[in-house]
gemmi code that builds the backbone of each chain (N, CA, C; Angstrom):
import gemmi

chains = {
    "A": [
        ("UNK", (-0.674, -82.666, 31.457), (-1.658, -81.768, 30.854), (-2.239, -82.412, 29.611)),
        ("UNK", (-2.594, -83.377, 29.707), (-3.551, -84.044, 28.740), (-4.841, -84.809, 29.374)),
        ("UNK", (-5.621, -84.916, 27.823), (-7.256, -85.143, 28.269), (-6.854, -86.640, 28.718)),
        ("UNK", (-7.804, -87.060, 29.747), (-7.795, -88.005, 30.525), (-9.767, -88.910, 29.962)),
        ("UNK", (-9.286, -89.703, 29.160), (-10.768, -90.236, 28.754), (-10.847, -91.405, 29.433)),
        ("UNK", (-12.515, -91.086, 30.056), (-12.643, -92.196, 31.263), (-13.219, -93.349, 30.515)),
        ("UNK", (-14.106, -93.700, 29.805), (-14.474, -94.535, 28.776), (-12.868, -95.541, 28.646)),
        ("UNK", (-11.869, -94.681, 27.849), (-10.849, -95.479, 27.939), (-10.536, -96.113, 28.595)),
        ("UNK", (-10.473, -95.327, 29.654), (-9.420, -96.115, 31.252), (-10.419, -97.082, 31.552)),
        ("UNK", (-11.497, -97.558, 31.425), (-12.028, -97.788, 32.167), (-12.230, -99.490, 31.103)),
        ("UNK", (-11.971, -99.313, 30.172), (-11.388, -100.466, 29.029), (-10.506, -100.909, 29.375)),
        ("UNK", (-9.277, -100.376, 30.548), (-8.036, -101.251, 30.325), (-8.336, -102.083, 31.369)),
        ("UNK", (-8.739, -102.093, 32.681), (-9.389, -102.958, 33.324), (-10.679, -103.815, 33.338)),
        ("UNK", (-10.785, -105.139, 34.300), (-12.109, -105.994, 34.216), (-12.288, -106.194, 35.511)),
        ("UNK", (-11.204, -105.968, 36.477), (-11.519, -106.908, 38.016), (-12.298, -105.623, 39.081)),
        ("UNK", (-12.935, -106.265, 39.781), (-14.179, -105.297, 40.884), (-13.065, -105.009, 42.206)),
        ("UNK", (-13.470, -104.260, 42.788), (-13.033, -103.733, 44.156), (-11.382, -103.647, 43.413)),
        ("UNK", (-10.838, -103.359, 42.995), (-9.678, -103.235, 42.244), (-9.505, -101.856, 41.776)),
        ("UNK", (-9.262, -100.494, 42.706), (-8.791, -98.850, 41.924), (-8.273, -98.723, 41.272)),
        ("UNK", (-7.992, -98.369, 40.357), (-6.923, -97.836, 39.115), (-7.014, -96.052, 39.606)),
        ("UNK", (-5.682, -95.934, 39.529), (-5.534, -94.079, 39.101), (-5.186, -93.668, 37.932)),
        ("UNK", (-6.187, -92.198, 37.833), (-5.754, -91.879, 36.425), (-4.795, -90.893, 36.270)),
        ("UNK", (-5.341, -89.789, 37.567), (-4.718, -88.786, 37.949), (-4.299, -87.938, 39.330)),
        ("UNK", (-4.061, -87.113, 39.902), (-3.425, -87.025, 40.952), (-3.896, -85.057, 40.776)),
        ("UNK", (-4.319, -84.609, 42.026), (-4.209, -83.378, 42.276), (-4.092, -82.861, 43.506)),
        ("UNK", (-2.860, -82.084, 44.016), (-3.047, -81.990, 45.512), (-3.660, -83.051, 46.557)),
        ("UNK", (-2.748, -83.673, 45.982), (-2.538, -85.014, 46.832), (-3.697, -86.002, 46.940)),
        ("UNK", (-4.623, -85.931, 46.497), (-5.651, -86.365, 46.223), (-5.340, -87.632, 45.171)),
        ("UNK", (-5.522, -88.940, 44.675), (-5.883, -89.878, 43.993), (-7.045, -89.366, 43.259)),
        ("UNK", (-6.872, -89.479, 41.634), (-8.726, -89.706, 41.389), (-8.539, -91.049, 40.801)),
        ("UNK", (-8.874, -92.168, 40.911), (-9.123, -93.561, 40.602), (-10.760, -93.491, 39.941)),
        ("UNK", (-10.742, -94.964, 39.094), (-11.828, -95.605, 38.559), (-11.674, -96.911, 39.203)),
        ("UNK", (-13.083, -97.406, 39.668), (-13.065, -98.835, 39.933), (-14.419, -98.957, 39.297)),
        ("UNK", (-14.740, -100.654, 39.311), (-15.845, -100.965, 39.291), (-16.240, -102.274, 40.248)),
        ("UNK", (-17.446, -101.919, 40.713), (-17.736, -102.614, 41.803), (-19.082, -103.782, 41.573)),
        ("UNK", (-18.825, -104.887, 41.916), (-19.805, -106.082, 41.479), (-19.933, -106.848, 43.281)),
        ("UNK", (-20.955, -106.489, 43.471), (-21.152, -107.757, 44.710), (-21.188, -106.673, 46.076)),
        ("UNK", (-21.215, -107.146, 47.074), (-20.682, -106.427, 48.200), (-18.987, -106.121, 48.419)),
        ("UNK", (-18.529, -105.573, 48.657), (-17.345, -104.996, 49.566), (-16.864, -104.908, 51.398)),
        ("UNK", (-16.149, -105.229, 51.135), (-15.948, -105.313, 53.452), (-16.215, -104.021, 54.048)),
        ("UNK", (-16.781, -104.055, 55.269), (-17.208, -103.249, 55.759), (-16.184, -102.611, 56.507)),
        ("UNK", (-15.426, -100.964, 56.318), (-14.403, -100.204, 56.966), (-14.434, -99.202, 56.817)),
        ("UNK", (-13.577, -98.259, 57.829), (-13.501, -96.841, 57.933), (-12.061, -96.587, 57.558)),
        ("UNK", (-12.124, -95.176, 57.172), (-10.598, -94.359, 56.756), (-10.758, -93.131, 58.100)),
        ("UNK", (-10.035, -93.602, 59.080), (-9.898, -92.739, 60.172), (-9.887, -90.876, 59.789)),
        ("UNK", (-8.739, -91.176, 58.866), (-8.005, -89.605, 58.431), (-8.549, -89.428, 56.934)),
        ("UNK", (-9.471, -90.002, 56.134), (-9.738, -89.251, 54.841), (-11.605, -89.598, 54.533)),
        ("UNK", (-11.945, -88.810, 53.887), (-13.089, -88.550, 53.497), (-12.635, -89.102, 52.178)),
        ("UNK", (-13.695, -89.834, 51.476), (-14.260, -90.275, 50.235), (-15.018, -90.398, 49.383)),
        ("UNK", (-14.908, -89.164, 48.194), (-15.744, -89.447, 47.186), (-16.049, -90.091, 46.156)),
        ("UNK", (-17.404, -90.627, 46.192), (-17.534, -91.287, 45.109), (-18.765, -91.408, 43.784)),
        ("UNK", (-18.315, -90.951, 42.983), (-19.322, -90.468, 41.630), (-19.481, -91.336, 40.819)),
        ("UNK", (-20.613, -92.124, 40.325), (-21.530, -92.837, 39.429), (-20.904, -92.489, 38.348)),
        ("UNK", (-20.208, -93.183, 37.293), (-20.037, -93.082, 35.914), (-20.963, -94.014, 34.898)),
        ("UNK", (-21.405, -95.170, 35.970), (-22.249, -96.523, 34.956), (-22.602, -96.966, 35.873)),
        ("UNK", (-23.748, -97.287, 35.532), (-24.709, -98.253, 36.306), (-25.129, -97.861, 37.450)),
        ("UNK", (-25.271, -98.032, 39.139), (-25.337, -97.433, 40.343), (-24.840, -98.809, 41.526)),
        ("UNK", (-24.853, -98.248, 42.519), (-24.925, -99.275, 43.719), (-25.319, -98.178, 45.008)),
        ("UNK", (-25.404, -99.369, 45.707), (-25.752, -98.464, 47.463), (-24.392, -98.450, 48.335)),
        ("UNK", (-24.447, -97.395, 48.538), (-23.418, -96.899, 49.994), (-24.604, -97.557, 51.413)),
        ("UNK", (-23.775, -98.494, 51.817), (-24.552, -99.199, 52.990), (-23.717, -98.336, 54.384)),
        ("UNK", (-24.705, -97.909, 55.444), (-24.099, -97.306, 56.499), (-24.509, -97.860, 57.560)),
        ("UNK", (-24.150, -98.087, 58.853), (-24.459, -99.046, 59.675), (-26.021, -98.854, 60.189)),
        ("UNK", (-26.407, -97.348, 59.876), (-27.151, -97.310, 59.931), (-28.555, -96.453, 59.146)),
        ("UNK", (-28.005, -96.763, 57.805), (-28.538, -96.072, 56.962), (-27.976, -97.062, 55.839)),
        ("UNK", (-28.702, -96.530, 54.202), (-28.488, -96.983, 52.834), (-28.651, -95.736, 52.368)),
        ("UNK", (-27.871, -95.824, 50.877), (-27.901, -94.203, 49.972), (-27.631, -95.294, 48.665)),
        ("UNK", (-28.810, -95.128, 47.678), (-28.898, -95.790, 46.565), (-28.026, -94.456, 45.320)),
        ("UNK", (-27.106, -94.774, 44.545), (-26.736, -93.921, 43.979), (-26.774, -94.670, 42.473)),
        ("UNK", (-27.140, -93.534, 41.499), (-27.246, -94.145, 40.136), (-26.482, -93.207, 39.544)),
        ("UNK", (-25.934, -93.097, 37.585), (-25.024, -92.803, 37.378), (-25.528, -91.239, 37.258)),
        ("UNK", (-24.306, -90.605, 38.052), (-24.277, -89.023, 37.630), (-24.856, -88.758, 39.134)),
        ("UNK", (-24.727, -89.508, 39.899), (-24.750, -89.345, 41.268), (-23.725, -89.578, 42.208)),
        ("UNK", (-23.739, -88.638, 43.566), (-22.246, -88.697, 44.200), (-22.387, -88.835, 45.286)),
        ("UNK", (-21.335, -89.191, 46.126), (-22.028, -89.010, 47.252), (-20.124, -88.479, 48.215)),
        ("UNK", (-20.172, -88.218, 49.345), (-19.150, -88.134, 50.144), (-19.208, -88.811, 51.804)),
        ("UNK", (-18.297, -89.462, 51.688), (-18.411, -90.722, 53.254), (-17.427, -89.857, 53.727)),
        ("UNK", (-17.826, -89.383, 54.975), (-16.882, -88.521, 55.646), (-15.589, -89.683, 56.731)),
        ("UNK", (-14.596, -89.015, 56.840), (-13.932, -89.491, 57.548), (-14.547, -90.711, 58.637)),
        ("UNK", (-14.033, -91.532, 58.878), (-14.680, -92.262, 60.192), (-15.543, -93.108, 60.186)),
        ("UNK", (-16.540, -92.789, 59.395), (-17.917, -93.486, 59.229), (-17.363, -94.942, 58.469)),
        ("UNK", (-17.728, -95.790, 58.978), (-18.148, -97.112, 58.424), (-18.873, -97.198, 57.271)),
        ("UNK", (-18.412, -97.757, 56.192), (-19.474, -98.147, 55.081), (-18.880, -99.129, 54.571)),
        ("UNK", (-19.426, -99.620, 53.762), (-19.564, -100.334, 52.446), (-20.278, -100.487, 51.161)),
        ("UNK", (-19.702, -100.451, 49.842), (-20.485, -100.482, 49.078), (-20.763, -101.917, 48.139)),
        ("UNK", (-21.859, -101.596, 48.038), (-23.099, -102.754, 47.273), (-23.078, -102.657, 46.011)),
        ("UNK", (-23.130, -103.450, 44.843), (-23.323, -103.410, 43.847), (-24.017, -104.737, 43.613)),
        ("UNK", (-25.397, -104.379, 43.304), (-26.597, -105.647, 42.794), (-25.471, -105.855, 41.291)),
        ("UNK", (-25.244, -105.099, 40.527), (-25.008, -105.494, 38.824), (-23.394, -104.156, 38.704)),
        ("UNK", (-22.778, -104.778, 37.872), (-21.745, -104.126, 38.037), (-21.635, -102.778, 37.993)),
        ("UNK", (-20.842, -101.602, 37.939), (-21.286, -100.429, 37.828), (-19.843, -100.316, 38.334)),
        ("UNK", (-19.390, -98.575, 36.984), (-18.560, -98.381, 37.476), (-18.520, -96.602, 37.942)),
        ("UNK", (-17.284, -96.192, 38.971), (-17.192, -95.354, 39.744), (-15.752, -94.504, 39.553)),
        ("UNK", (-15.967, -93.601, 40.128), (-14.613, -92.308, 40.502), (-14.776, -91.449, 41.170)),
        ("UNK", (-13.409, -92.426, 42.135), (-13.222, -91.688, 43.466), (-12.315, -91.120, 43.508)),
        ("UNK", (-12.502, -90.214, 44.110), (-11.176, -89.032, 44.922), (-10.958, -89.487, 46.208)),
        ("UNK", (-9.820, -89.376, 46.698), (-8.853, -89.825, 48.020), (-7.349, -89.389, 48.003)),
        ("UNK", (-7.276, -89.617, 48.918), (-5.884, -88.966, 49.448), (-4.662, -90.145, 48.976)),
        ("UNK", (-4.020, -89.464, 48.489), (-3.255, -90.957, 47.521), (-2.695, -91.850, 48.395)),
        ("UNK", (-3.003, -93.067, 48.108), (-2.164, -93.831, 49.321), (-2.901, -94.425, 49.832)),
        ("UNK", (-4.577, -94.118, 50.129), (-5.494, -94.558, 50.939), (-5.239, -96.191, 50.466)),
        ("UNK", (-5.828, -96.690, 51.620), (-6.336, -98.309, 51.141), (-7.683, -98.635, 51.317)),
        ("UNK", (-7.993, -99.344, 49.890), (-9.750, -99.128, 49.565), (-10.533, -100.229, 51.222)),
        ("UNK", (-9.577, -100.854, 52.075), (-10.359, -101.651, 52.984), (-10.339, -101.002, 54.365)),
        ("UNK", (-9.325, -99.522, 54.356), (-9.544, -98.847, 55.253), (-8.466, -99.220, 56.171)),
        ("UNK", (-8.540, -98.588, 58.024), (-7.467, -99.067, 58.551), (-7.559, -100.156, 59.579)),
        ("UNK", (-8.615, -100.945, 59.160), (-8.522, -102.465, 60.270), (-7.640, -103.285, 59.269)),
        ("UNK", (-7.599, -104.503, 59.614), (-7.316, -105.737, 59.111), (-7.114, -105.772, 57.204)),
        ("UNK", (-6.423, -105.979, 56.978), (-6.120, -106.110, 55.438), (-6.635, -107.465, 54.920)),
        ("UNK", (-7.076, -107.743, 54.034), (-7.588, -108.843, 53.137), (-6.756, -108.786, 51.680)),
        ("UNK", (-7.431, -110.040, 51.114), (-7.188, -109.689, 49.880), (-7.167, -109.234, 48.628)),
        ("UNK", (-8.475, -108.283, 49.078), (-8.738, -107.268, 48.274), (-8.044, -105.413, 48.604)),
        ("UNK", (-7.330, -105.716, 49.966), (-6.837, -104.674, 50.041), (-5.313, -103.719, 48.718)),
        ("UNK", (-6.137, -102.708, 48.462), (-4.913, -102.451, 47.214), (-5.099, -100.347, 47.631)),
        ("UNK", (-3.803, -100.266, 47.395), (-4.022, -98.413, 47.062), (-4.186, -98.052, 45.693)),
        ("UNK", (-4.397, -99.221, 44.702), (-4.319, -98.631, 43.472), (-3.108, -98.311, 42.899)),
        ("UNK", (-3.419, -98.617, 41.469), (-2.192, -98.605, 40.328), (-2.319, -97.718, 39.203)),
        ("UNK", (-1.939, -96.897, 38.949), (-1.602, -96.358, 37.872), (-1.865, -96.951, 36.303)),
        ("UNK", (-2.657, -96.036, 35.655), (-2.770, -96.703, 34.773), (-3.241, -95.508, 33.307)),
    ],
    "B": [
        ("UNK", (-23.766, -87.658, 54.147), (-23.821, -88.486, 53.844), (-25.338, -88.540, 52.870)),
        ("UNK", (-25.519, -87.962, 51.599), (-26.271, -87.689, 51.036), (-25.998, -87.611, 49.616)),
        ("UNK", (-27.346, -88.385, 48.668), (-27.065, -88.668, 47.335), (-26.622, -87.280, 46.957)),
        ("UNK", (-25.745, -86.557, 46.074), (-25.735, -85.619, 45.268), (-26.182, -85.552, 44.026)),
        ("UNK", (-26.988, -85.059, 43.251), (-27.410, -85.113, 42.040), (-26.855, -84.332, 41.435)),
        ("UNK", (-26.403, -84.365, 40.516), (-25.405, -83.503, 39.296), (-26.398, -82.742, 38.337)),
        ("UNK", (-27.347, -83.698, 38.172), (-28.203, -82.860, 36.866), (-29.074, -81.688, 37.454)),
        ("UNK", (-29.662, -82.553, 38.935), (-30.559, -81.480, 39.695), (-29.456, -80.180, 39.654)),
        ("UNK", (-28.435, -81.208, 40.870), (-27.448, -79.253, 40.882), (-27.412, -78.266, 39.919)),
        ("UNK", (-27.244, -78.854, 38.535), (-27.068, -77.873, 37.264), (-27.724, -77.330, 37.238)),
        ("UNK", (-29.435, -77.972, 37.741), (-30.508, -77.111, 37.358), (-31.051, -75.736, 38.432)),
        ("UNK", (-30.019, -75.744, 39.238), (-30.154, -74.658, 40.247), (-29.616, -73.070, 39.515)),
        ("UNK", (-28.543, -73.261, 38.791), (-27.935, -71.964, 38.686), (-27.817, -72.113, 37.063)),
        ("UNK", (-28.124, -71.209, 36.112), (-27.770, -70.791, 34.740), (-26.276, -69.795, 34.588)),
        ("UNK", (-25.804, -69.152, 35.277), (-24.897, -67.996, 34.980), (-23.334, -69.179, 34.419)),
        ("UNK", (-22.737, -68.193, 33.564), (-21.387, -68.779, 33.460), (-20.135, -68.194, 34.055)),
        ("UNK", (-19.719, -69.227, 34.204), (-17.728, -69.255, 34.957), (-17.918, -68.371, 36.362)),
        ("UNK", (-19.418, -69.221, 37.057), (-19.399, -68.682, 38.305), (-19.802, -70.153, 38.803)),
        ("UNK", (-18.559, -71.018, 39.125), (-18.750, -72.332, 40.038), (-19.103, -72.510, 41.208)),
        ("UNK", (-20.082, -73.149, 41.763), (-20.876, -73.664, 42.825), (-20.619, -74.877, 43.522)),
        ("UNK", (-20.221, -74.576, 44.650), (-19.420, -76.396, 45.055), (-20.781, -77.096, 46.013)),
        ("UNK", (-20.966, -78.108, 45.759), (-22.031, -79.277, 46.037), (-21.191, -80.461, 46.824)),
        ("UNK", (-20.357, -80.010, 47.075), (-19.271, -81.312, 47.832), (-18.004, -80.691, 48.763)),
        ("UNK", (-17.680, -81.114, 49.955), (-15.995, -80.857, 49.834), (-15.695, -82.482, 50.631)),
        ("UNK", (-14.616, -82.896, 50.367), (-13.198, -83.703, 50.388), (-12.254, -83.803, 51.089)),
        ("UNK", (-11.855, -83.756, 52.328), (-10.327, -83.808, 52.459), (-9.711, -82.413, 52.252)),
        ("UNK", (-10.661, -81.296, 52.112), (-10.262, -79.564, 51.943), (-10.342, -79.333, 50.510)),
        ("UNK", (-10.675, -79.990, 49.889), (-11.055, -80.009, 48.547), (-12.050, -79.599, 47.980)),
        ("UNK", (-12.863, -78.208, 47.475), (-13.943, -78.509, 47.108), (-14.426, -79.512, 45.821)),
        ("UNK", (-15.616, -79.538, 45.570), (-16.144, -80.112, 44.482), (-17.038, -79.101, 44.149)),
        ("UNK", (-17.006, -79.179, 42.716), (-17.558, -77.613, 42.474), (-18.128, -78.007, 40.908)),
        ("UNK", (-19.228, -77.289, 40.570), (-20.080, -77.884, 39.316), (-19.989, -76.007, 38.649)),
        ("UNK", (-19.579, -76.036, 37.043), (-19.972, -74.471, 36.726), (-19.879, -75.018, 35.210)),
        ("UNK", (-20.425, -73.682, 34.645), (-20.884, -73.428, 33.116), (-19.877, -72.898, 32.312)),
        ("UNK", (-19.612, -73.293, 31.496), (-18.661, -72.601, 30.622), (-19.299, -72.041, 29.397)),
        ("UNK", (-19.402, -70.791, 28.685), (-19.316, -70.162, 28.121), (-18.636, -69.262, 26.797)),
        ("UNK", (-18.238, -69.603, 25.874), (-17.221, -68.615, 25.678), (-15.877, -68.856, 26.645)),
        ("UNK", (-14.920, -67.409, 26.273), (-13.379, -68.084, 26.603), (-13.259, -67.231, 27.740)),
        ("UNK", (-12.933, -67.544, 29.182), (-12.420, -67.710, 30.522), (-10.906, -66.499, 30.233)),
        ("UNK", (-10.869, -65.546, 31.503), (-9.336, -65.191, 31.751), (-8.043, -66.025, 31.707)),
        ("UNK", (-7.168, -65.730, 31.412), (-6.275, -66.457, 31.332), (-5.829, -65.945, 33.125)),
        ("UNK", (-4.877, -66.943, 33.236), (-4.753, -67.230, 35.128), (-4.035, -68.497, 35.455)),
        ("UNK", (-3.521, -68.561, 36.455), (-2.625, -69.217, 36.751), (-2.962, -69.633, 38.499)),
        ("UNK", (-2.616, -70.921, 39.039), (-2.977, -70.972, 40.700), (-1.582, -70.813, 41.117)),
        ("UNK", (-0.741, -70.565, 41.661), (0.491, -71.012, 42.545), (0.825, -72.158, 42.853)),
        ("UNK", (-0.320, -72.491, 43.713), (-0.495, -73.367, 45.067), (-1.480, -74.011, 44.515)),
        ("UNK", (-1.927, -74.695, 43.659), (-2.985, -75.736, 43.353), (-2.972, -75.840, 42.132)),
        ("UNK", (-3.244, -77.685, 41.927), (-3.908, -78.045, 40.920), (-5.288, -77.796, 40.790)),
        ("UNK", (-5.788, -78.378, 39.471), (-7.675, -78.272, 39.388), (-7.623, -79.063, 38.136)),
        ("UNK", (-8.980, -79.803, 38.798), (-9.131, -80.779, 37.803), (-10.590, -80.431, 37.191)),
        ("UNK", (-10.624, -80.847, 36.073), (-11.747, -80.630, 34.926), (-12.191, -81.462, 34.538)),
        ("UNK", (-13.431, -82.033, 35.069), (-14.353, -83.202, 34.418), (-15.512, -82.456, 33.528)),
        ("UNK", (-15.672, -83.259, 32.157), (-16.546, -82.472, 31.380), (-17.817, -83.542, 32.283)),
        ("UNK", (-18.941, -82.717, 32.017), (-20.407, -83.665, 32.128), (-21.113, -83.292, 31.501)),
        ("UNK", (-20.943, -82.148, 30.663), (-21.746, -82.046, 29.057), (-21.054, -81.498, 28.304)),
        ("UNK", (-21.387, -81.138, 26.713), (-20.520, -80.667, 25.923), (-18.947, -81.254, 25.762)),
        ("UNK", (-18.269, -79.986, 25.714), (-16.894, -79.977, 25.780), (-16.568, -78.521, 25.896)),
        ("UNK", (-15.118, -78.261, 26.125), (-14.297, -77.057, 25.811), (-13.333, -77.672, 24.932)),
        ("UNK", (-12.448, -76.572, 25.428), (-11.158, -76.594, 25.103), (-10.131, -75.708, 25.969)),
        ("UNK", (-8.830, -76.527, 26.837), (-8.188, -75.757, 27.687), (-6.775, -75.464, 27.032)),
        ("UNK", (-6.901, -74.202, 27.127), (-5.791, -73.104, 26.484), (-4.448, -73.261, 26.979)),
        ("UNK", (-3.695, -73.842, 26.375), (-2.237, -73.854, 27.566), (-1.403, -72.569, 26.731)),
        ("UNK", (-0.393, -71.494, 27.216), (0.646, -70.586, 26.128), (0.998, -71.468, 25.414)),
        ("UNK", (1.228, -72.841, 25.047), (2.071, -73.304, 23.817), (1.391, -74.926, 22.904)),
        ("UNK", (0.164, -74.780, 23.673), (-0.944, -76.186, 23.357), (-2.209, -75.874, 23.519)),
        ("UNK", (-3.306, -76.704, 23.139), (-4.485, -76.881, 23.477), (-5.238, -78.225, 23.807)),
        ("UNK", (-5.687, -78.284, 24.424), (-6.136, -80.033, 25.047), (-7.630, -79.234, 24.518)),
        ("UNK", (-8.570, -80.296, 23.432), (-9.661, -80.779, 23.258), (-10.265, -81.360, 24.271)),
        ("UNK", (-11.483, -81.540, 24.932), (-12.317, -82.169, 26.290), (-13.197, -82.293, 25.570)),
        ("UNK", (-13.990, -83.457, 25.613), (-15.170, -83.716, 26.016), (-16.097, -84.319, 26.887)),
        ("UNK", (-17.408, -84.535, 26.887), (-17.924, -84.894, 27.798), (-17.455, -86.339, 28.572)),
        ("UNK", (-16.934, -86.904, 29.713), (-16.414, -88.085, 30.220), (-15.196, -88.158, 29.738)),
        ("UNK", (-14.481, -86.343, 29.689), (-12.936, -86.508, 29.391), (-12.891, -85.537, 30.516)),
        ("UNK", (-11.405, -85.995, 31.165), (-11.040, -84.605, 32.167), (-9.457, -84.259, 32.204)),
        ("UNK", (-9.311, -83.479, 32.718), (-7.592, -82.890, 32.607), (-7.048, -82.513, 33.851)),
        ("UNK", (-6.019, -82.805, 34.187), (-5.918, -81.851, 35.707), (-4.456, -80.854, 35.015)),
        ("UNK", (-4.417, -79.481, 35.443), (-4.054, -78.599, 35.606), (-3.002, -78.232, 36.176)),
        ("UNK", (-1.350, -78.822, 36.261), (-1.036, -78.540, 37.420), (-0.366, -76.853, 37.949)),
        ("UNK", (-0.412, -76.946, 39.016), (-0.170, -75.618, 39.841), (0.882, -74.774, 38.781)),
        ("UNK", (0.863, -73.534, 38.563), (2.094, -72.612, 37.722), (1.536, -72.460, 37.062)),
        ("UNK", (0.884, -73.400, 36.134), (0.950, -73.236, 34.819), (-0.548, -72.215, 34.020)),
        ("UNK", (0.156, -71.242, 33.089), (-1.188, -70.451, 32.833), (-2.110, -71.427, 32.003)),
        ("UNK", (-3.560, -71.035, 32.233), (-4.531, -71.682, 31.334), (-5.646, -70.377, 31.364)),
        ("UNK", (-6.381, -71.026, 30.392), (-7.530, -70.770, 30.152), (-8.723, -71.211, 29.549)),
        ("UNK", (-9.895, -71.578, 30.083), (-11.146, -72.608, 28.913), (-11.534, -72.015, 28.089)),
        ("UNK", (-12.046, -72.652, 27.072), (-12.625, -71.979, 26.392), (-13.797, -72.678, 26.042)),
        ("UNK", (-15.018, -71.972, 25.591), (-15.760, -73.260, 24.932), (-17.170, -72.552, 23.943)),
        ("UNK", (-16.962, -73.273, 23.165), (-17.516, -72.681, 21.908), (-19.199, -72.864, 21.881)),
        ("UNK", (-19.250, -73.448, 22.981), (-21.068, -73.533, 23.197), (-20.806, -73.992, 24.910)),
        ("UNK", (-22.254, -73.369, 25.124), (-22.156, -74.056, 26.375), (-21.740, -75.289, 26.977)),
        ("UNK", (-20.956, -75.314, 27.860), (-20.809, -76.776, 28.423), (-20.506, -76.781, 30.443)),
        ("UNK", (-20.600, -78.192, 30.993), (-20.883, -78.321, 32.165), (-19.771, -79.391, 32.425)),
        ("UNK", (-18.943, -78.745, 33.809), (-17.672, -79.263, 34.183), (-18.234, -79.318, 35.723)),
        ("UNK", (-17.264, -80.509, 36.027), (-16.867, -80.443, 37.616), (-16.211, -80.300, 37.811)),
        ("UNK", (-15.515, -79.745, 39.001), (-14.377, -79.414, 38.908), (-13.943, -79.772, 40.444)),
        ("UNK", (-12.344, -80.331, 41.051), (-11.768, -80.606, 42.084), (-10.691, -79.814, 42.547)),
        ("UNK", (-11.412, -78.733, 43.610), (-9.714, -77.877, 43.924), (-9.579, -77.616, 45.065)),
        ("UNK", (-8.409, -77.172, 45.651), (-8.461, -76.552, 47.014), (-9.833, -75.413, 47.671)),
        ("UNK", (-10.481, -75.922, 48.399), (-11.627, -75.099, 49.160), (-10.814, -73.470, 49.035)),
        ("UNK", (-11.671, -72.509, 48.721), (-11.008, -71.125, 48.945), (-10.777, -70.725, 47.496)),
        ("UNK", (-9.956, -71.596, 46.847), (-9.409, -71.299, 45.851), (-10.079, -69.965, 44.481)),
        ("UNK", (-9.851, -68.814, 44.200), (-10.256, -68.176, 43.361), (-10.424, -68.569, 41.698)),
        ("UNK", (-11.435, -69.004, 40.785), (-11.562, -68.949, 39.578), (-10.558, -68.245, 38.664)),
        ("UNK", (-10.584, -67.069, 38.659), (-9.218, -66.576, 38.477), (-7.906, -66.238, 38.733)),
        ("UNK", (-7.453, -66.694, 39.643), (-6.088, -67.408, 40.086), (-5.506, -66.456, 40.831)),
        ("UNK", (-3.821, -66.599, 40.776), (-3.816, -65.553, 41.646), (-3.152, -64.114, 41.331)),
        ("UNK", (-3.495, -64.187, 39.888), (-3.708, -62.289, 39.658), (-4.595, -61.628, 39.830)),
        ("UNK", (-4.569, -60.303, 39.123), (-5.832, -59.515, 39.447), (-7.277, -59.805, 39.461)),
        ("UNK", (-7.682, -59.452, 40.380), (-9.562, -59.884, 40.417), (-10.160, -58.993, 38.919)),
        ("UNK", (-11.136, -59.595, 39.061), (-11.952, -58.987, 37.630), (-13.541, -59.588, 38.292)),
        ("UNK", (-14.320, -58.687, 37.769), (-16.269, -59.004, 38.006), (-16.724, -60.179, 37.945)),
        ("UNK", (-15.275, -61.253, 37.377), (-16.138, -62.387, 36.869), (-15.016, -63.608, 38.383)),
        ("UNK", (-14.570, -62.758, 39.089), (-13.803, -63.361, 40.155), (-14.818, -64.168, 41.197)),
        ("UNK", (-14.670, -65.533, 41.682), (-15.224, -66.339, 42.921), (-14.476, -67.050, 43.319)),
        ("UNK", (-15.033, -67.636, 44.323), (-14.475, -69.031, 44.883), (-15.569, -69.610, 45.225)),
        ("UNK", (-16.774, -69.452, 44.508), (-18.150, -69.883, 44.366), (-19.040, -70.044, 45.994)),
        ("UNK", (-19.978, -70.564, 45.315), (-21.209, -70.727, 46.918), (-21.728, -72.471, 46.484)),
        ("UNK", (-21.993, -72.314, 47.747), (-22.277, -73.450, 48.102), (-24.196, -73.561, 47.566)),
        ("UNK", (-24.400, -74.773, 47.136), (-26.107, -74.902, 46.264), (-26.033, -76.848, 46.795)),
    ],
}
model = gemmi.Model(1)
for chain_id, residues in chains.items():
    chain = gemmi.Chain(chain_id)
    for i, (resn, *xyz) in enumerate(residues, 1):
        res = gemmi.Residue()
        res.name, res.seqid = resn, gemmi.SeqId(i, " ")
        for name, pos in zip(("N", "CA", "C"), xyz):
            atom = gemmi.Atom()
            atom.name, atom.element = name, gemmi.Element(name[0])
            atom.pos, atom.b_iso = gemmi.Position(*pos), 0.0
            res.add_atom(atom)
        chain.add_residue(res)
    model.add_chain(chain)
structure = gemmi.Structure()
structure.add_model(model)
structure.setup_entities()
């Protein structure tokens, strides 16, 4: 039961495609990342994902669609759907997920695959 | 799969501590409302709720503390515990909770009772 300042959290890290959690509600993750470059293209079979503009923007790329989001904009990738997100210039984000998720989804793991750390 | 705008949403509804969800999650809504002045005191059982400021600030009432918020500060709530906001000028929260979930928890209803609408 304390204030959670995102400005802060968002100081203790520097690396992209990399979640940090801040907090946890009904099972839910809320993480900060920030995203620079493209990201691999995957689905989360079993969870839906939101994700809200805190700085800067990027595009949610869909296989068959784009959704340009800037800060104070949100969007929700429903279960299943394929995406990836774009970032022309860095920009950072906070997402909600089901704790545990892995940000590359459930194909093939890389080395950017992480569930996020506490922080 | 659609941008959400936060500022537009705000600009749909004026009333206070009647939240409007613009998102759901994984059974989660996402829910945008006004704070006003000081909120029932209330308690969930069965859920956390989380409090992102996106303007102003409050202040959330615990029986034996008070957590200060401001804008790009948030708190999560967990389940049991009584609270109440307060806020000394208007201010604008998002908020993350179980879909269904009642504003005023799970005691008695009062006029100022929802589980909001969808905008």
């Amino acid at each position: 039961m304390q204030c959670i300042d995102i400005e802060r959290k968002l100081g203790i890290f520097s690396d992209h495609w990399s979640p940090r959690i801040i907090a946890n509600a009904n099972g839910q993750d809320i993480k900060l990342a920030k995203f620079s470059g493209a990201f691999d293209w995957h689905a989360h079979d079993d969870a839906d994902e939101m994700f809200l503009v805190i700085k800067g923007g990027f595009t949610m790329e869909f296989r068959d669609r784009s959704v340009a989001l800037q800060e104070g904009q949100m969007i929700v990738v429903p279960r299943g759907i394929e995406h990836r997100p774009v970032a022309d210039q860095e920009c950072a984000v906070l997402l909600c997920e089901p704790a545990g998720l892995l940000n590359t989804g459930d194909g093939p793991e890389s080395d950017r695959t992480t569930s996020g750390e506490w922080i």
